[in-house]
VOGU-3710 file (C-alpha; in Angstrom, 3 decimals, decimal comma):
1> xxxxxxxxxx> 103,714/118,174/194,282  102,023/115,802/192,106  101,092/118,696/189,946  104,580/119,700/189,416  105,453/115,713/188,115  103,016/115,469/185,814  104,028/119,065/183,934  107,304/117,828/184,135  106,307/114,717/181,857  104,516/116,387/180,101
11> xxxxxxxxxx> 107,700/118,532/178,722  109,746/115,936/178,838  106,910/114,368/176,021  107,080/117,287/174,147  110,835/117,233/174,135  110,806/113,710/172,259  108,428/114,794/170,031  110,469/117,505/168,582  113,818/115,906/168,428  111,811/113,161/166,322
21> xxxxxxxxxx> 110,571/115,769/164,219  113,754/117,179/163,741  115,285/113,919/162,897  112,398/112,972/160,111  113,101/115,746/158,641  116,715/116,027/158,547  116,235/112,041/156,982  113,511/113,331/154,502  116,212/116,041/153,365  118,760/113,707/153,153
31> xxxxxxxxxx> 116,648/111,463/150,673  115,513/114,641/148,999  119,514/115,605/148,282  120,215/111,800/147,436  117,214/111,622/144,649  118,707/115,398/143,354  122,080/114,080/142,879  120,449/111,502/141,266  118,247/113,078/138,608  121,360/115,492/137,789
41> xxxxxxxxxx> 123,898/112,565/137,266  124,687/112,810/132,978  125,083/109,313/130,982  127,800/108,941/129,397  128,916/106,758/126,503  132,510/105,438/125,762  133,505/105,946/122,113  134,903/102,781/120,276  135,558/100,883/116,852  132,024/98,551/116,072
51> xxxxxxxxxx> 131,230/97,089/112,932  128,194/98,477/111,451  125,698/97,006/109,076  122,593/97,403/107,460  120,589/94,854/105,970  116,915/93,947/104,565  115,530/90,635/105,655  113,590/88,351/103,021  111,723/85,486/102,156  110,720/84,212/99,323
61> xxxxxxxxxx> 110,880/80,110/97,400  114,005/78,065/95,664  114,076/77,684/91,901  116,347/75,997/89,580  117,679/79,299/87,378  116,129/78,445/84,453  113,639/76,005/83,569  112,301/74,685/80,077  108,886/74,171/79,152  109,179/71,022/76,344
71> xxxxxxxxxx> 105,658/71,455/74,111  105,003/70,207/70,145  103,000/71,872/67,547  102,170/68,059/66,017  98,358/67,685/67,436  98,783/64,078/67,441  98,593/60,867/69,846  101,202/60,647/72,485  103,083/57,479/71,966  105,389/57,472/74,801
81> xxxxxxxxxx> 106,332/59,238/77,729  110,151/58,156/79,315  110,069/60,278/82,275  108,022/60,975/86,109  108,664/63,816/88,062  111,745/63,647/89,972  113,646/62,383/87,357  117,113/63,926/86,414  117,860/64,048/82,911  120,463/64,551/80,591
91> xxxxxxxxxx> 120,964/66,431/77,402  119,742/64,615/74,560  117,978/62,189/76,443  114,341/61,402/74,793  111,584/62,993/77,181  108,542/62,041/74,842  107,528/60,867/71,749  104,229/61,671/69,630  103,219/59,497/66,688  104,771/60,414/62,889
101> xxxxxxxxxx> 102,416/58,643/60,868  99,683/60,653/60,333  102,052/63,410/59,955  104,060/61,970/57,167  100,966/60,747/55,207  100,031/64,137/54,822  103,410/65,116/53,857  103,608/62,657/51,021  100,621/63,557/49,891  101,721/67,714/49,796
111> xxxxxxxxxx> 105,210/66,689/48,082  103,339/64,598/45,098  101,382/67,489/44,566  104,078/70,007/44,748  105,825/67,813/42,218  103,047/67,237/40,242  102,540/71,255/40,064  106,393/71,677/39,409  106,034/69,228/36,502  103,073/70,895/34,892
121> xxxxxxxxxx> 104,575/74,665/35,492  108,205/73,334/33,863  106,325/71,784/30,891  104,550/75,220/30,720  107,675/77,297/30,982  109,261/75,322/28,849  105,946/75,953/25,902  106,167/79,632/26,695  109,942/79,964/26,167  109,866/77,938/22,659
131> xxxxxxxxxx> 106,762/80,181/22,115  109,247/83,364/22,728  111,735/82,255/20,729  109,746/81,144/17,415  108,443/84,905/17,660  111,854/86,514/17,966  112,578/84,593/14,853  109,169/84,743/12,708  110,000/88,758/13,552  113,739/88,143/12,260
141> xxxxxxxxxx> 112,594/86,813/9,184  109,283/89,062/8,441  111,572/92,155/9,262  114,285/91,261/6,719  112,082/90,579/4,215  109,950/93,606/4,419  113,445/95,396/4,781  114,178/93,646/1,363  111,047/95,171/-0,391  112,155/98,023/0,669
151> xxxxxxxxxx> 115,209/98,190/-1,023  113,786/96,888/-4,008  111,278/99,417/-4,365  113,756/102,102/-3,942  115,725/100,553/-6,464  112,809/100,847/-8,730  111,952/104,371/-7,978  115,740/105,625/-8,620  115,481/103,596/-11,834  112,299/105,340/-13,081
161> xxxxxxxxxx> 113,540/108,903/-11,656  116,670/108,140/-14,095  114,672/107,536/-16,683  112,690/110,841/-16,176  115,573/113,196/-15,556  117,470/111,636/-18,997  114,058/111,808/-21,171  114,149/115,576/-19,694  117,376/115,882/-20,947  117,199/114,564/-24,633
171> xxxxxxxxxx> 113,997/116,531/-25,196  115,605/119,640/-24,202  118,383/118,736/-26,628  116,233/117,936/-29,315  113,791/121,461/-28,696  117,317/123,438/-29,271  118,280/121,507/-31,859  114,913/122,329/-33,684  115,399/125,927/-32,686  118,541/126,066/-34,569
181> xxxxxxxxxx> 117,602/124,228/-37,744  117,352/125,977/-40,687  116,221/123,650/-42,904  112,555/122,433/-42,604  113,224/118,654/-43,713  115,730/118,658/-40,509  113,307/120,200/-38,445  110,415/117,901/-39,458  112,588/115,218/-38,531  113,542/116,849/-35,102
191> xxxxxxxxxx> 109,622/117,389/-34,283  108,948/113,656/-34,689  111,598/112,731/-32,647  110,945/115,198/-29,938  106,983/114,357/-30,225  108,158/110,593/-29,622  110,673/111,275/-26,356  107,628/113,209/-25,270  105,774/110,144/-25,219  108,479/108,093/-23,383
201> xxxxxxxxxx> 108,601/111,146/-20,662  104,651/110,632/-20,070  105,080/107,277/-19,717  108,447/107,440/-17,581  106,512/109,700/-15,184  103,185/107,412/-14,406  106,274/104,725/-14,157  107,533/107,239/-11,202  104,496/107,383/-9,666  103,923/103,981/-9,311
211> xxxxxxxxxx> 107,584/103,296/-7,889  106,984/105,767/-5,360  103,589/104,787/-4,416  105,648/100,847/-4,287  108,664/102,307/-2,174  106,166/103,761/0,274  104,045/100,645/0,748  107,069/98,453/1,394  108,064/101,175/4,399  104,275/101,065/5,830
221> xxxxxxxxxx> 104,540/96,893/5,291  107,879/96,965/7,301  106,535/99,157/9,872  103,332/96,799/10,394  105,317/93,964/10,453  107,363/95,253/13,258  104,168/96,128/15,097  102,972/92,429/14,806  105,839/90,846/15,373  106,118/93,406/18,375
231> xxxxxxxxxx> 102,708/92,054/19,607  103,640/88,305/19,317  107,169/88,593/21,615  105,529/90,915/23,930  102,366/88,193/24,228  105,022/85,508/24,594  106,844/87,167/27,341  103,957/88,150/28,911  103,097/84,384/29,570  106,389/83,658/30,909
241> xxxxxxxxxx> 106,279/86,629/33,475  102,926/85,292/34,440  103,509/81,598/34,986  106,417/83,019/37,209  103,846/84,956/39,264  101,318/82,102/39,436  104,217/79,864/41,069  103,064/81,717/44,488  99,800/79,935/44,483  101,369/77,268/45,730
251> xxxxxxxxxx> 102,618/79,541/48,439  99,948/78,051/50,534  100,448/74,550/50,096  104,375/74,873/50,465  103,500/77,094/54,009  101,220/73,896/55,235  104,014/71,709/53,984  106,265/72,927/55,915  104,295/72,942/58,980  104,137/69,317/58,818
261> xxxxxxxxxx> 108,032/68,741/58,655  108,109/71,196/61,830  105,555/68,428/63,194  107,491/65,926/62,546  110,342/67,141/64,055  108,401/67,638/66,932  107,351/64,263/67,593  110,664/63,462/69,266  111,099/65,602/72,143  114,219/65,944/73,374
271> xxxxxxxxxx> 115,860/67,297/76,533  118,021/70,275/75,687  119,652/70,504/79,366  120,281/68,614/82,166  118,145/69,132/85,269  115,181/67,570/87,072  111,448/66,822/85,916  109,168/68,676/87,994  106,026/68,586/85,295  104,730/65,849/83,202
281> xxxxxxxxxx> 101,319/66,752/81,866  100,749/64,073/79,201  99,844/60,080/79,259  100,301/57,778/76,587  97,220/57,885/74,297  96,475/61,453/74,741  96,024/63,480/72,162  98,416/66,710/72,229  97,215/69,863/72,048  99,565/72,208/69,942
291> xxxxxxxxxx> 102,109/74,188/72,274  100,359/73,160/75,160  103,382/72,079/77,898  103,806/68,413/77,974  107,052/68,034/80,493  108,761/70,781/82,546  112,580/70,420/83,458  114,184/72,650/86,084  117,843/73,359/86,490  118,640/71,781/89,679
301> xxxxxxxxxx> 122,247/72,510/90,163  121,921/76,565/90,068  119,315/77,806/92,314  117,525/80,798/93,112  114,950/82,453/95,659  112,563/84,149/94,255  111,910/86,854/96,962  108,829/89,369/97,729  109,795/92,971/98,708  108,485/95,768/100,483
311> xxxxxxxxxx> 107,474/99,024/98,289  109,640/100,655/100,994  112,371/98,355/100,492  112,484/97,932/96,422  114,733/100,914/95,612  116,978/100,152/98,109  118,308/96,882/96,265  120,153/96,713/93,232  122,056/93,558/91,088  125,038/92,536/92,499
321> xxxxxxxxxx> 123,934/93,217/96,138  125,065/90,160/98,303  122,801/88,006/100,585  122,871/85,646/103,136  120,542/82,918/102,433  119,199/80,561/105,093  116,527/77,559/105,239  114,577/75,202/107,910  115,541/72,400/105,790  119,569/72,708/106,285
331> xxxxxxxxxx> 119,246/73,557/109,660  119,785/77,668/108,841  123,208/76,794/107,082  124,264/80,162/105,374  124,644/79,974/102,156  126,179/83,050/99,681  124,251/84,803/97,229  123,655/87,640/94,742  121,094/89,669/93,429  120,935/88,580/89,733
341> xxxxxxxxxx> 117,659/90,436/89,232  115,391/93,315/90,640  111,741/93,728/89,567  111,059/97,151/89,819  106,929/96,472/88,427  103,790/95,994/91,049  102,389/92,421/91,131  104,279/91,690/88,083  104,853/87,512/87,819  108,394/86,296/86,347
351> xxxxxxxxxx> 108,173/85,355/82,910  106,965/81,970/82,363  107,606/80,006/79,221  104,860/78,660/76,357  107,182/78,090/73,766  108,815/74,819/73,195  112,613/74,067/74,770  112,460/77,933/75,447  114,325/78,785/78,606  113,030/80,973/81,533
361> xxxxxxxxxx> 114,272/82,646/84,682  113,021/81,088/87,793  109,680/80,136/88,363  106,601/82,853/89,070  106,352/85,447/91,785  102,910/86,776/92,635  102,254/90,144/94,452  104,391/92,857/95,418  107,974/93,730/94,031  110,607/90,996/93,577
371> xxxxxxxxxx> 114,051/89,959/93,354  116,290/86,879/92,039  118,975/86,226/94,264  121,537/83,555/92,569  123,090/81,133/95,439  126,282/79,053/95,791  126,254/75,354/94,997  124,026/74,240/97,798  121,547/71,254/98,737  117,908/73,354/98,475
381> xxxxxxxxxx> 116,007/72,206/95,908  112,961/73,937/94,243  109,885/74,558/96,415  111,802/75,015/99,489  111,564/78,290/101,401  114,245/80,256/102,095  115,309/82,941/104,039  117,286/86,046/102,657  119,123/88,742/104,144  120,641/91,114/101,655
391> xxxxxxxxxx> 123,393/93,061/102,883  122,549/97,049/102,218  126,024/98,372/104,157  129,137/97,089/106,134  131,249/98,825/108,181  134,101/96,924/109,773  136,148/98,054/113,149  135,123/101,894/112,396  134,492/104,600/114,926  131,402/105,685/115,475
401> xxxxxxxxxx> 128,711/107,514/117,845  124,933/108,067/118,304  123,875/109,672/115,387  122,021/111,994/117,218  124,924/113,098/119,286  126,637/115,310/115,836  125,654/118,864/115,807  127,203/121,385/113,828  127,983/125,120/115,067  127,784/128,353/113,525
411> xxxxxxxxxx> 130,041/127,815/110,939  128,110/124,221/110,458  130,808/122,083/111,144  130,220/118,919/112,789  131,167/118,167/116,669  130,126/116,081/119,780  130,409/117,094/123,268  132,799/115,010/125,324  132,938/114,465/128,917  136,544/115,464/130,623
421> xxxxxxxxxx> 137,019/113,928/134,276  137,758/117,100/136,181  139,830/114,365/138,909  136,743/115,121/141,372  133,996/112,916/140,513  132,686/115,881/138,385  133,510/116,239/134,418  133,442/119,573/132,188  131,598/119,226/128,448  133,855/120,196/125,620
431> xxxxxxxxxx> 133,685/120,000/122,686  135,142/117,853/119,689  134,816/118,382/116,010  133,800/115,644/114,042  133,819/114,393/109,662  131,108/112,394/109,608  130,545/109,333/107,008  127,700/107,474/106,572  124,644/107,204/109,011  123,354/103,785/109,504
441> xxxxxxxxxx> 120,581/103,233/111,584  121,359/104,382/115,362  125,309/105,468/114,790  127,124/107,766/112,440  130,699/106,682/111,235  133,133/109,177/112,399  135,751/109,397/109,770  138,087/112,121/110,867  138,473/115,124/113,582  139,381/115,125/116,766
451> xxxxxxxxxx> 137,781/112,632/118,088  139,273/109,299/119,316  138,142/105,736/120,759  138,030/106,199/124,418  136,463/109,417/124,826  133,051/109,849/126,529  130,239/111,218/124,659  127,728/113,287/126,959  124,138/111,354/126,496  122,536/114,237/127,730
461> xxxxxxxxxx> 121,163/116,909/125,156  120,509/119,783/127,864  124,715/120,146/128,404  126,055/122,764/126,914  130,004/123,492/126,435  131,986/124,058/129,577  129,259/123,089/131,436  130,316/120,660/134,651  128,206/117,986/135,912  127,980/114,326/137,241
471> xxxxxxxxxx> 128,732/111,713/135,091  127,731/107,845/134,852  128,909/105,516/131,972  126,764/102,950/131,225  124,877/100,678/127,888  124,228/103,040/124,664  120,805/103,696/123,853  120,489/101,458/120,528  120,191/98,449/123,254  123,878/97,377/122,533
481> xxxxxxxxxx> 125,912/97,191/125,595  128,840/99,082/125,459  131,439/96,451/126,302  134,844/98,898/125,729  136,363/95,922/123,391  134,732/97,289/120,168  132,744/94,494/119,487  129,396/97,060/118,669  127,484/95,867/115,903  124,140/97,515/114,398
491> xxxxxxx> 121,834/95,978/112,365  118,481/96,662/110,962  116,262/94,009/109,984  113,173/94,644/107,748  111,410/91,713/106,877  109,211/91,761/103,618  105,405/91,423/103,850
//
């Protein structure tokens, strides 16, 4: 009997044993389903309006605009100095002044000499001229004379050729006349005569002679007087053209001359804007170095940041961009600005001036790429640091999805796959097409197709078309929670090294 009881409890044991088997592993299955359903539920991501930007973040140090660099070129003692750092000036007010003395001693002394030098090369000029002149005139004179010879001997040598040619004439007459005589007491007579004219002829000829010989001695005078004459104008001229050259060796003394009225100039310096001091290198007594910069004045009413940039960042930014520009020391007030400058050159420094009064853009940037950005009237003044953030693209109230979400089919045209509520808890993929604008950072601006604010883009990228599935809206995956009211911004910061 009691062997019969105790396999009795033992079946009744086993019983329990397998209906809590059975129920373990109908839970277990039950879990199993659950996490399923789970892992096969698709996130979904309601489509709305969001603004969109893009922007670069900054930092970099105010500057007044421009600044001016006062130096002289008079090495002299400083005599006064009227301003400290921190003072605001004026234009016209007197920064500094260096002593004129010296300066104008030497000046005095470089005029006297100059006029001294002037007198001497006017008397000279003066010589040289009168010289010219009594030349032209001794050659006026010589020439007509010589020209008179001339004429006289010419006059002498047609006279004696006369003389010749009538002699020639009578003794033919008288030879014909003897041929023709007849009687020999008329012929007698015409020998003597012709014997006599023969006489006259020789001596009428040596008379030629010498008139020629006279003629041509009065040309080769004339001609050697013009030669001389020639000589003495050319010789006089000549001195005239080079007292005219030897004015430029004064060219030095007239340079050094006016170096010192430059100097002098220069000892009353002069502001040529209004700003603030930030410099004063000099003390009264010192003795200035030529060009070296004495004060410094800064604009102080229109400011700058100078700002570093990012190789990866410099092409991106361009004049006219506009920033947002905040600082510590107004309590991050935003203040408007612009891009007035981009320096597109490795470790290059802004332009500093050495000149005197010569403006300059800002103050120096080391290392890196840079850029000027120009600010509203604000309360920074230079030295302060600021912060920048330059605005690369905005996008207001525009529709727009995960970038990552277009994809274009066979004809490579742009869609997204949408979620349709099938009524059941389930939803069907289908697909929208899509123009596309620009891409910034997580989200693509959607500027045309069929797509509308409201619709539910599938997360997932293992759906295909017509594919159905279970669907759960929540946040989008750029970290911005979807809130349905199209508040959705993006932004990308990138802050320089």
């Amino acid at each position: 009997m009691k062997k019969k009881f105790k396999h009795k409890k033992l079946v009744i044991v086993l019983a329990i044993i397998v209906v809590a088997i059975i129920v373990l592993v109908g839970v277990a299955k039950r879990k199993l389903n659950s996490v399923a359903e789970a892992t096969n539920i698709v996130q979904l991501e309601k489509v709305d309006k969001r603004d969109l930007s893009d922007f670069i973040s900054l930092t970099g140090t105010v500057s007044g605009e421009t600044k001016i660099n006062y130096s002289s070129t008079a090495a002299t003692e400083i005599k006064s100095v009227n301003v400290q750092v921190g003072d605001v000036v004026k234009v016209g007010d007197v920064i500094a002044t260096l002593d004129k003395d010296s300066i104008q001693k030497q000046i005095d002394v470089l005029e006297k000499s100059l006029s001294n030098a002037a007198a001497l090369k006017q008397n000279e000029n003066s010589q040289n001229q009168r010289t010219l002149e009594r030349a032209k005139e001794d050659q006026k004179t010589q020439l007509a004379q010589a020209n008179d010879s001339i004429n006289s001997a010419e006059a002498a040598y047609t006279a004696a050729q006369n003389t010749v040619n009538s002699l020639n004439n009578q003794i033919k007459t008288v030879s014909d006349q003897i041929n023709a005589a007849s009687d020999e007491d008329a012929k007698a007579d015409l020998q003597s005569k012709l014997s006599d004219l023969q006489d006259q002829l020789s001596s009428a000829k040596s008379d030629l002679t010498s008139a020629d010989s006279a003629r041509k001695e009065a040309k080769n005078n004339y001609t050697s007087v013009k030669s001389s004459t020639d000589d003495a104008i050319y010789s006089a001229q000549n001195s005239i053209d080079s007292a005219k050259y030897n004015q430029t060796d004064d060219s030095d003394t007239q340079t050094q001359l006016d170096q010192l009225k430059k100097q002098l100039e220069d000892c009353t310096i002069t502001s040529k804007s209004e700003g603030i001091v930030t410099a004063v290198n000099i003390s009264v007594g010192d003795v200035n170095t030529a060009n070296s910069t004495l004060v410094t004045v800064e604009n102080n009413t229109d400011m700058i940041v100078n700002a570093s940039v990012t190789e990866k960042d410099i092409l991106k930014l361009q004049e006219g961009m506009k920033a947002i520009v905040t600082s510590d020391a107004l309590d991050d007030q935003e203040i408007n600005g612009e891009i007035i400058k981009v320096v597109k050159v490795y470790n290059a420094s802004q332009p500093t001036t050495e000149q005197t009064g010569q403006e300059t853009s800002g103050a120096s940037n080391t290392g890196g790429f840079s850029v000027q950005i120009k600010l509203d009237h604000c309360d920074l003044i230079s030295g302060m640091s600021a912060k920048a953030k330059v605005v690369l693209t905005d996008r207001q109230n525009v529709l727009a999805v995960p970038y990552d979400l277009v994809q274009q089919d066979e004809n490579n045209k742009d869609y997204v796959l949408c979620a349709e509520d099938n009524g059941d808890g389930t939803y069907t993929a289908v697909k929208k097409n899509v123009t596309v604008g620009d891409e910034i950072n997580y989200y693509t601006e959607v500027t045309g197709g069929d797509l509308k604010a409201g619709d539910y883009v599938i997360m997932d990228y293992s759906i295909s078309e017509g594919d159905t599935f279970t669907g759960e809206i929540g946040s989008d995956e750029s970290g911005n929670e979807n809130t349905g009211d199209g508040s959705t911004s993006v932004s990308s910061e990138v802050t320089a090294d």
